[in-house]
C-alpha positions, 0 to 999 in steps of 0.5 A: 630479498628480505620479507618483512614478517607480519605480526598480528599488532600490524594486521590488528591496527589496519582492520580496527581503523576501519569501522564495520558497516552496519547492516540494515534491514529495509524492506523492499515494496514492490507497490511502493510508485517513486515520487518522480513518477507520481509528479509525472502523472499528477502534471497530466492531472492523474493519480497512479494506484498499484492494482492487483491483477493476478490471484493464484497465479491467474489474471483476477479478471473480475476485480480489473473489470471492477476498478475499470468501471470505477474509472481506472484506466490501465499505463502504458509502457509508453506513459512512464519516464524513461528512468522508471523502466528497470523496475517494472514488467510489461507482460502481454496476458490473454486480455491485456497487452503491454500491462505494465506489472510490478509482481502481482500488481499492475499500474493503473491512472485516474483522474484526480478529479474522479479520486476526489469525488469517490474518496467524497462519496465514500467517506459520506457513506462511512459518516452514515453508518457511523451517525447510524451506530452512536454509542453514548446513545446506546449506553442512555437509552438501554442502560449499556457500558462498554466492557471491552472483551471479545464476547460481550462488548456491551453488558446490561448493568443490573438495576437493584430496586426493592 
């Protein structure tokens, strides 16, 4: 029995033809809903909004109450495809039975049609209070420039009259 003797010239050519992989660095969201599962709802006319449900390791019962009045409605285990059930939790609380959880957040389902009038309602209310705070208003009137620090964001320029 005659054993071939390994030389480091043998070992150098089979590591170098493989190349090494490189890592990369992907950030894993727990609140990121996959596109299959929003198509899924969207067929039945619903958007999918992750929510929080707990704060410090305790149920956020007034902030569930909140989205609920908005129009949320909580998922069932019941509603997801069969393919999505891997990565999420069904927990039981004091409250809720089968909330549907990813971490700290839980699923919840509006109707589109609410989602839109709210989102309407929101961005007219945004446009007031910008309308209400118009800047080249402000520089006219009460001679003001914008210097852009964080003490004085506004300063008077000084009139020199003789």
């Amino acid at each position: 029995m005659t054993k071939k003797a390994t030389t480091t010239e043998d070992t150098s050519t089979e590591t170098t033809s493989r190349k090494p992989r490189k890592k990369v660095y992907e950030r894993i969201r727990e609140g990121v809903i996959p596109d299959y599962v929003n198509e899924h709802f969207a067929k039945e006319n619903y958007t999918l909004k992750p929510i929080r449900w707990t704060l410090q390791g305790n149920e956020d019962y007034r902030y569930l109450a909140h989205r609920e009045n908005e129009g949320y409605e909580f998922v069932t285990a019941d509603e997801l495809p069969e393919q999505y059930m891997s990565s999420i939790r069904v927990v039981d609380t004091r409250a809720r039975k089968g909330l549907v959880t990813m971490g700290d957040l839980c699923l919840m389902k509006i109707d589109m049609d609410l989602q839109r009038s709210r989102d309407a309602h929101f961005q007219g209310e945004a446009a007031k209070e910008l309308n209400a705070v118009d800047i080249n208003t402000l520089t006219k009137k009460h001679k003001l420039i914008n210097q852009g620090t964080n003490s004085r964001v506004f300063v008077k320029t000084p009139d020199f009259q003789n």
